[in-house]
N, C-alpha and C positions, 0 to 999 in steps of 0.2 A: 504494500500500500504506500503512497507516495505521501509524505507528511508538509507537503508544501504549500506554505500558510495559505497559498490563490486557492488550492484547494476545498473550498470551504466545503462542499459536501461529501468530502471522504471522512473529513474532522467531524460534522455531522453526524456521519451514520456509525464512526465509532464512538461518539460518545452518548448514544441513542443504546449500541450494543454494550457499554460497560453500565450502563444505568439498569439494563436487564441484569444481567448477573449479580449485581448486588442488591435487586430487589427481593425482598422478605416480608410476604405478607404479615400484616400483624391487624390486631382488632385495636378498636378504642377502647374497647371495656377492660377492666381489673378486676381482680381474684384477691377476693380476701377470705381470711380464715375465721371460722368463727369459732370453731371446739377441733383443737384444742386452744383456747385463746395465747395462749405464749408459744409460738412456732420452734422455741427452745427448748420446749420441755420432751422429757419423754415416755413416750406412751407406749401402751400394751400393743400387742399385736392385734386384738380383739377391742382395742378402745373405740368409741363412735367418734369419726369423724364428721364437720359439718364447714362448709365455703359457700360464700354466697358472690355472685358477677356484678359488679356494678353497671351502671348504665350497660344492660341489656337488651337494648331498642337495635343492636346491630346485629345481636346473635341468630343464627340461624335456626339455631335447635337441635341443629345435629353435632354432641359434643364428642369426645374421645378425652379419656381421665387418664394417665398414669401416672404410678410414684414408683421411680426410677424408672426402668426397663419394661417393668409388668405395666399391661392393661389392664386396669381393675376401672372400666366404665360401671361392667355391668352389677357390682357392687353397692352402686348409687343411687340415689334415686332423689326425685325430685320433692319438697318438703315443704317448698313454699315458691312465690314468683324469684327466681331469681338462685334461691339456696338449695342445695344440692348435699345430701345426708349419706352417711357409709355408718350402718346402726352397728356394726362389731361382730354382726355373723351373716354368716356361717363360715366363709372364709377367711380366715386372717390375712395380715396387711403382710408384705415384706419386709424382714427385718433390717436395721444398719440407717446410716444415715444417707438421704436421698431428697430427692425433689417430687411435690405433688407439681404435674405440670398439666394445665387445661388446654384444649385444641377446640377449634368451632370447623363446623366442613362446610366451603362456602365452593360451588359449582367443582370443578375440579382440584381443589386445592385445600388444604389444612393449613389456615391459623392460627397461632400459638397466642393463647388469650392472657395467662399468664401465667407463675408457680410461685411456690410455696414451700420452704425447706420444713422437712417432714425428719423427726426421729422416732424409729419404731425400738421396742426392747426384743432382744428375743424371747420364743418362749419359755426360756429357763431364770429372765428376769433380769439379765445382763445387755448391759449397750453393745458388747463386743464380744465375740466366740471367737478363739482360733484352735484350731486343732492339727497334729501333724503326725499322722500315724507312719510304724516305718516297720517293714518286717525283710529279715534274712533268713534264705531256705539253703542250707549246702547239705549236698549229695554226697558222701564216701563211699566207691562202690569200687572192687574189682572181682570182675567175672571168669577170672581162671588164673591156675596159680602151678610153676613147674617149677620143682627143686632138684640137684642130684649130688651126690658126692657126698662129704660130711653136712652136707647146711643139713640146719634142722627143720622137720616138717614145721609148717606156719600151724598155727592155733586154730587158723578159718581158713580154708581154699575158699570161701564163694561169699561175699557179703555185701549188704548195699544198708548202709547207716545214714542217717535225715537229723540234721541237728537246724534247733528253730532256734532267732531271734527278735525278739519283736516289742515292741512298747510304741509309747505314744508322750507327746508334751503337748501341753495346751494353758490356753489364758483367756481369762474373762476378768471384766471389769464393769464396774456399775459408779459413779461418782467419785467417791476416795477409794470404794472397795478393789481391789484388784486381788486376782487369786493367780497363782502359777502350778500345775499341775506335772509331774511326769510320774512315768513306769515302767518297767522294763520285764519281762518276760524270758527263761530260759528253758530249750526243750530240746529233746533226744530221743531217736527211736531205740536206741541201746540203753541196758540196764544201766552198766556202769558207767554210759555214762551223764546219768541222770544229776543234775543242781548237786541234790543232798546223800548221795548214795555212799561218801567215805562216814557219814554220821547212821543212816536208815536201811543200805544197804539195799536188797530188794522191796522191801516197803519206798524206798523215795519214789516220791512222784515223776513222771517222765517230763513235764510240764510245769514248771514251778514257777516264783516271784522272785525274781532277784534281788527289788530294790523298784523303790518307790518314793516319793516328796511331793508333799501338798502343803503350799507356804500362801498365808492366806495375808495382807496387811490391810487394814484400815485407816487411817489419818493419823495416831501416835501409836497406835495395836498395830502389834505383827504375834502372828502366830505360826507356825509348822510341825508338822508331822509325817512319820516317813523317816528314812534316812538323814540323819540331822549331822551335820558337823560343830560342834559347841565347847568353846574354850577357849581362850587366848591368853592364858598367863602360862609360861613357860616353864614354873615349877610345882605349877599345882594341878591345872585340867588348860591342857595343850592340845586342841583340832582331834576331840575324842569324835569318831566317826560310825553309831551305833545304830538301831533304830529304837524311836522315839518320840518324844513330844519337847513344845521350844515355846516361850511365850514372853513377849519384850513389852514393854511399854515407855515414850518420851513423855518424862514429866512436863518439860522445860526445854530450851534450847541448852541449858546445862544440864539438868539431871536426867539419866533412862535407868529402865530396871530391866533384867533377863532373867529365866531360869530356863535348864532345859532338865529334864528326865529320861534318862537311855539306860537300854537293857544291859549288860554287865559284858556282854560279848556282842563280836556281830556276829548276825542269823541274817535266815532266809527262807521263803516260805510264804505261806498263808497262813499256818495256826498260829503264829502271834504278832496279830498284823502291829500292835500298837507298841511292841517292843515291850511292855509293863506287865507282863501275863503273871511275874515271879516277881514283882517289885519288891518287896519285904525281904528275901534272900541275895536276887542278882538284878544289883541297878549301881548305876551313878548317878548321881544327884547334883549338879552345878547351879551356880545363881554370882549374878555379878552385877554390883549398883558403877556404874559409872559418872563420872562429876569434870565437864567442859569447864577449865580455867576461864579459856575465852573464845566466846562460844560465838564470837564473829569470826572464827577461823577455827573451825574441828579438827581436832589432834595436834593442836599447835602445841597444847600442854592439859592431859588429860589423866586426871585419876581413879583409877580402878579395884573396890574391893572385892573379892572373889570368893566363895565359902563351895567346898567339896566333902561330900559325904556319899562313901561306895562300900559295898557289899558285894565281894563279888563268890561264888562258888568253883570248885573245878571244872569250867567248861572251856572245851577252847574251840576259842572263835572258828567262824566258818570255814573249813577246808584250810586252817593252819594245822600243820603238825608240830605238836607240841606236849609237855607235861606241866597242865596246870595246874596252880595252888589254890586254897581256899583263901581269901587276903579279905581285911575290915581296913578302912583310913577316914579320917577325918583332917581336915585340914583348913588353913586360910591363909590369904595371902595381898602384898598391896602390891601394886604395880601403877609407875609411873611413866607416862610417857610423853616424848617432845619432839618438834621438828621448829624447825627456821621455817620461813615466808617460802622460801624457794622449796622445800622440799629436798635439797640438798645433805642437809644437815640434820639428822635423828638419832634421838633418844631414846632409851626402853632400863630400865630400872628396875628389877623384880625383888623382892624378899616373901618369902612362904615360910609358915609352918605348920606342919602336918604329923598325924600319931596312926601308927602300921602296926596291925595285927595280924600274925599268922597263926589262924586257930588247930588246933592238929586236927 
């Protein structure tokens, strides 16, 4: 095309053709919300919605509703001149956050009248689900087996063994709530070699729990359960990693509180999901008050008192080999700690003392 200003009706008719392309039909009228009145808030899946059009003298009649992706028109219905109702059943809304967006169908073309930022809960009550399931399947198999000379016969000429791994992590949150979930899964089509078989032998399960953590916090609460790791003073309970129960609280921007409760060894399994099944014989018992110096900079200079109390009996931890003792302790301990601006420079100061029983 020739752009030469004498040109005038090439210039014309191209900007006759860019005035088409950016054209986007739209209505006069506006969408407004009526229930739920705070377009912030959020609502059930099943809550009634209610929007009404203003100056509707252009509409046509023939509308198209969705919120996000899905068409939910036929959810609607009409409630007064103008308002337009979604009563909560039978179908629930889509969850997550999206757009309620209005359409009019005017001769050949859709409209866009206007929207409306919509938050649904899911139906477990949470603004946000994620989930990440993961599984491994490995095959050990060989289908024939020839030896001669001194080698010794194999144990198995023909075998084909299936070992599973598999869990899942996930997160949901609701306002300050937020939970974090994971688990993991161990399986075998062989006896031996099954999770607990050096403790159960032919009784272990071919299928078992390895290991599990549900860590739940709310605005200064935190709580968890599952495999916990709890302790940070170096001569009294140091990163003990059992399974159990954990529950914190921030007083203040200086003060928080902790304790945790763990079974006396680690395990695995399902019969003691909570770790505490034996708590009176085999447990640790930690709890630790911490106190921010200055608590416009955390861990600048921070002190820590610590109190430990365990009972532990002869068991030894999961698939450790070992000869365990019956041991009682009692203990306490302060620990101080500091770093410079930069983080260059840190401090850690520990003193404990602690009283050991070895019962016969």
């Amino acid at each position: 095309m020739n752009f030469n200003p004498k040109n005038k009706k090439h210039i014309g008719t191209l900007a006759s053709s860019l005035a088409l392309l950016l054209y986007v039909p739209t209505s006069h009228a506006s969408l407004k919300l009526l229930e739920p009145s705070d377009p912030e808030q959020w609502i059930k899946p099943q809550s009634p919605i209610s929007f009404q059009i203003d100056d509707n003298s252009d509409i046509s009649g023939i509308l198209a509703i969705f919120v996000g992706k899905t068409d939910v028109t036929p959810l609607f219905h009409e409630s007064g001149p103008g308002i337009y109702t979604y009563s909560g059943t039978p179908i629930p809304l889509p969850s997550g956050e999206s757009e309620l967006v209005l359409y009019d169908h005017k001769g050949e073309e859709w409209s866009k009248i206007g929207s409306v930022p919509l938050k649904v809960l899911t139906s477990s009550g949470f603004e946000s689900v994620e989930y990440s399931p993961r599984i491994d399947i490995t095959v050990d198999s060989q289908h024939d087996e020839g030896h001669s000379g001194d080698a010794e016969e194999p144990e198995r000429e023909r075998f084909s063994d299936t070992s599973l791994q598999a869990g899942f992590s996930g997160s949901q949150s609701r306002n300050s709530l937020s939970i974090e979930s994971s688990a993991n899964l161990s399986g075998a089509s062989r006896e031996e070699q099954a999770l607990q078989f050096s403790e159960k032998g032919e009784d272990a399960p071919k299928v078992d729990l390895a290991d599990y953590l549900i860590e739940a916090k709310n605005g200064n609460a935190t709580f968890a359960v599952g495999h916990i790791t709890y302790g940070q003073h170096p001569l009294l309970a140091n990163s003990i990693s059992n399974r159990g129960v954990m529950a914190g609280y921030r007083f203040s921007e200086r003060l928080d509180f902790s304790i945790a409760s763990q079974n006396g060894t680690s395990i695995v399994g399902f019969s003691n999901p909570v770790g505490l099944a034996n708590a009176n014989e085999h447990n640790i018992t930690s709890a630790t008050v911490g106190y921010e110096m200055i608590p416009s900079r955390p861990g600048a200079l921070r002190v820590e008192v610590g109190y430990v109390t365990a009972q532990i009996q002869p068991e030894a931890d999961f698939d450790v080999g070992e000869v365990p003792d019956a041991e009682k302790s009692d203990g306490w301990g302060l620990r101080l700690i500091g770093s410079s601006p930069s983080g260059r420079l840190r401090g850690d100061v520990s003193f404990a003392r602690a009283s050991y029983t070895n019962p016969e």
